[in-house]
C-alpha positions as CSV (number, residue, x, y, z in Angstrom):
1,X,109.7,145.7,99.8
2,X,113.1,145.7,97.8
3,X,111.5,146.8,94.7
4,X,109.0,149.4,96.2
5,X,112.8,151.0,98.0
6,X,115.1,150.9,95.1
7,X,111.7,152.3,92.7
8,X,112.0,155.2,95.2
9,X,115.3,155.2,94.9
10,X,114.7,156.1,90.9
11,X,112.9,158.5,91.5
12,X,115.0,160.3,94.0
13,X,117.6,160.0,91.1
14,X,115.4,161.2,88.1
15,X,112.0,162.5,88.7
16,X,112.9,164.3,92.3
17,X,115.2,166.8,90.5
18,X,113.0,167.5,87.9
19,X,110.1,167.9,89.8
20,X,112.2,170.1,92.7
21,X,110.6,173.0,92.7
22,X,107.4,171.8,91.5
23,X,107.2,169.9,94.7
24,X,108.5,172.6,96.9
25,X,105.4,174.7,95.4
26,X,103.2,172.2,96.1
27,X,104.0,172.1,99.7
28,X,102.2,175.1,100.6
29,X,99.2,173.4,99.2
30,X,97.2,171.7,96.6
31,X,94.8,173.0,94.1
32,X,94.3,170.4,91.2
33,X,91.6,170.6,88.5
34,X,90.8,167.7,88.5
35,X,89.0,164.8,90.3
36,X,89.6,161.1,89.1
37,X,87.3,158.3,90.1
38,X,89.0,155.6,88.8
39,X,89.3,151.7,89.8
40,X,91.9,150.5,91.7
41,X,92.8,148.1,89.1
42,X,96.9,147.9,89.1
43,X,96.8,148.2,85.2
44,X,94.5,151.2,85.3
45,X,96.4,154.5,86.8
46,X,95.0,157.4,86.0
47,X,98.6,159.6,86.3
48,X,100.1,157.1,83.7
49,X,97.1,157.5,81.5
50,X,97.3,161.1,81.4
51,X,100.6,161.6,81.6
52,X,99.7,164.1,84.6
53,X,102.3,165.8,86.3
54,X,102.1,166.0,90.5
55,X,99.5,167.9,91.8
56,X,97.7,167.9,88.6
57,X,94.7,165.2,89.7
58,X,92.9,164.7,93.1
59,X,91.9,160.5,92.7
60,X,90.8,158.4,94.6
61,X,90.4,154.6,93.8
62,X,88.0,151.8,94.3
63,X,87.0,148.3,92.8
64,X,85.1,149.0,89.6
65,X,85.2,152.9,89.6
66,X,82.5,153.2,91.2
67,X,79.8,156.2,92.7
68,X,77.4,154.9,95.6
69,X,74.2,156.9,95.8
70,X,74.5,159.8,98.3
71,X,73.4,158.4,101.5
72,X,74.3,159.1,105.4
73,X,73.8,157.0,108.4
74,X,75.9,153.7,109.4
75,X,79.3,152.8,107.8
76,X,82.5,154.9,106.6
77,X,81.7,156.5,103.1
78,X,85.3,157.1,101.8
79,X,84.6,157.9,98.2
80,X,81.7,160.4,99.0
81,X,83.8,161.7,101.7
82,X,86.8,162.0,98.8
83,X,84.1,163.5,96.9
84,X,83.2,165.5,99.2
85,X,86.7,167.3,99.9
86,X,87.2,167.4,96.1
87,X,84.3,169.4,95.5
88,X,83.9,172.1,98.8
89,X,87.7,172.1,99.9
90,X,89.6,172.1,96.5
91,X,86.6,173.3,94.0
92,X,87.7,171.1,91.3
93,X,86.4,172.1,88.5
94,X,85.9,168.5,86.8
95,X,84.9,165.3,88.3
96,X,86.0,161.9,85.7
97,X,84.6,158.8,86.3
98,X,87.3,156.7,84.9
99,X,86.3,153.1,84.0
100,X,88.2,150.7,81.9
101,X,88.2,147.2,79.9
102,X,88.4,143.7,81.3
103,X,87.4,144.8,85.2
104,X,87.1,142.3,87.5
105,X,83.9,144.0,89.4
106,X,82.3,144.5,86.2
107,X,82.7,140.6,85.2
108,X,81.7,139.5,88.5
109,X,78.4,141.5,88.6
110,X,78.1,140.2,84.7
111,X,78.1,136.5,85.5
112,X,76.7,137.0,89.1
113,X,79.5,135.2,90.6
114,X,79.2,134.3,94.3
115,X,81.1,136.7,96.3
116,X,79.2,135.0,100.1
117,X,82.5,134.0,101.2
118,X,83.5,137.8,101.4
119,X,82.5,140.5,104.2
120,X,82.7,144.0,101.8
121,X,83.0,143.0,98.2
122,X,79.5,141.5,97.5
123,X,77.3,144.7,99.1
124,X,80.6,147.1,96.7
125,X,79.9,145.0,93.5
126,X,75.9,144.9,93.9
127,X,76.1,148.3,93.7
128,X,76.7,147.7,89.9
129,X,73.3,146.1,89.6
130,X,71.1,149.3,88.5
131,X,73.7,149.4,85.4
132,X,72.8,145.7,84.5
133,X,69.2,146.1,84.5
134,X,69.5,149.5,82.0
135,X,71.2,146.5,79.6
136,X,67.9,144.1,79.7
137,X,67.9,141.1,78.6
138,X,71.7,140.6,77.5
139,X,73.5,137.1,77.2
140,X,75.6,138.0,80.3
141,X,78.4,135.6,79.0
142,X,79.2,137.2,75.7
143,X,82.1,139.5,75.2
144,X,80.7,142.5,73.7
145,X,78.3,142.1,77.0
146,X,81.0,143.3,79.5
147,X,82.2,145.9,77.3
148,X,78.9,147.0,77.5
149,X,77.7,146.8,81.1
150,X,81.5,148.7,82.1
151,X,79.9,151.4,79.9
152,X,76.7,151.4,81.4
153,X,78.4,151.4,85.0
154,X,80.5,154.7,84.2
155,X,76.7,156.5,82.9
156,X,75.5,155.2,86.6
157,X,78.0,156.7,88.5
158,X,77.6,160.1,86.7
159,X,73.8,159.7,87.4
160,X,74.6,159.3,90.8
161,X,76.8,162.0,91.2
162,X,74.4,164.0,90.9
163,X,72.7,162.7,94.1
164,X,74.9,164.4,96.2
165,X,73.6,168.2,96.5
166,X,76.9,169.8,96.7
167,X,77.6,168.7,93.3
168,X,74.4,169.3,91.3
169,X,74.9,172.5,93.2
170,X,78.5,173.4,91.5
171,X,76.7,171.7,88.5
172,X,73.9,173.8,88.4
173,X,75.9,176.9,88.8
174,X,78.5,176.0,86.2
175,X,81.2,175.4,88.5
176,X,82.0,171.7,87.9
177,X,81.6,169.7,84.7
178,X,81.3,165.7,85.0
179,X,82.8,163.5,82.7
180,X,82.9,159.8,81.8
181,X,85.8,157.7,79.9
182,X,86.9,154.0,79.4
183,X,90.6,152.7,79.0
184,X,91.0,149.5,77.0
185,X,93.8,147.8,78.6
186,X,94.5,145.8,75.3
187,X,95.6,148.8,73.5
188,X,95.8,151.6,75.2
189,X,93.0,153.4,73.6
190,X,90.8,155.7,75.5
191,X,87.1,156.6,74.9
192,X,85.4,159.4,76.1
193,X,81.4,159.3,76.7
194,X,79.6,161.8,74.4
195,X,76.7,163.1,77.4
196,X,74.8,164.2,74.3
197,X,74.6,160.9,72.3
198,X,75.8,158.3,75.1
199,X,78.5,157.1,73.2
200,X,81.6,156.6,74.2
201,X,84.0,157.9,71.5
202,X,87.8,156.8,70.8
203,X,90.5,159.6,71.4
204,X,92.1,159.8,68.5
């Protein structure tokens, strides 16, 4: 608790003043660009990343970054319902799936660990499964193996954006681009996926 108060305590003292009227602005409302489906990964935040400014990004987090399918029925849906609000309330204009290197989720789906002991996580990281099956016949231990299936599990999640109707809507009619990237963790690097090749590309 004593380092979350005197952190706030920083930025009462540094970033507050600076970001004054910024945040006085703000206050009548948000409209951010932006929509941020990152993982909720302490390592991995996506206002750091981007150096993004307040109100610059809606995000909103979960283990392994990742999309369900568009689906209704039984159960609280709070990343289509983020979705949701990001997309018909604010209008973004850009939905990024934001995955990075050495995730847990990922590594856990990889080497099919047994997750029976927990109530949530196992149905969450299953949802990874489609993603492994894309890769075939891998050797689920190798390195290059994970890279590749936290890849794979970002191009799912776009795919399954587009399950939801209000986004291939604002798709369809221009109004919303979706976008795919990878942090690496070890060095800072980010990669952006190439829709037309299915690359993911370093930023220089």
């Amino acid at each position: 608790m004593e380092r979350l108060i005197e952190g706030y305590r920083r930025f009462r003292g540094g970033h507050w003043p600076e970001y004054r009227d910024l945040y006085k602005e703000l206050s009548k409302g948000q409209k951010p660009p932006t929509l941020v489906i990152a993982c909720s990964d302490s390592r991995v935040d996506p206002a750091v990343i981007f150096d993004a400014q307040p109100g610059e990004m809606f995000v909103v987090r979960n283990v392994a970054n990742l999309v369900p399918p568009a689906e209704k029925g039984e159960g609280l849906h709070g990343t289509s319902a983020a979705l949701e609000f990001a997309v018909r309330v604010l209008k973004v204009g850009m939905v990024l799936v934001l995955g990075h290197g050495d995730c847990g989720g990922v590594g856990a789906a990889l080497k099919g660990m047994p997750l029976d002991d927990f109530e949530y996580l196992d149905d969450w990281i299953g949802l990874i499964a489609p993603a492994l099956e894309r890769l075939g016949d891998i050797d689920r231990f190798a390195p290059e193996s994970k890279d590749m299936l936290e890849r794979e599990a970002i191009k799912l999640s776009l795919d399954r954006l587009m399950t939801f109707p209000f986004v291939a809507n604002a798709v369809g009619e221009g109004r919303l681009s979706l976008q795919g990237a990878r942090f690496r963790v070890f060095d800072g690097r980010l990669e952006w996926l190439d829709k037309a090749t299915g690359e993911f590309n370093r930023v220089a």
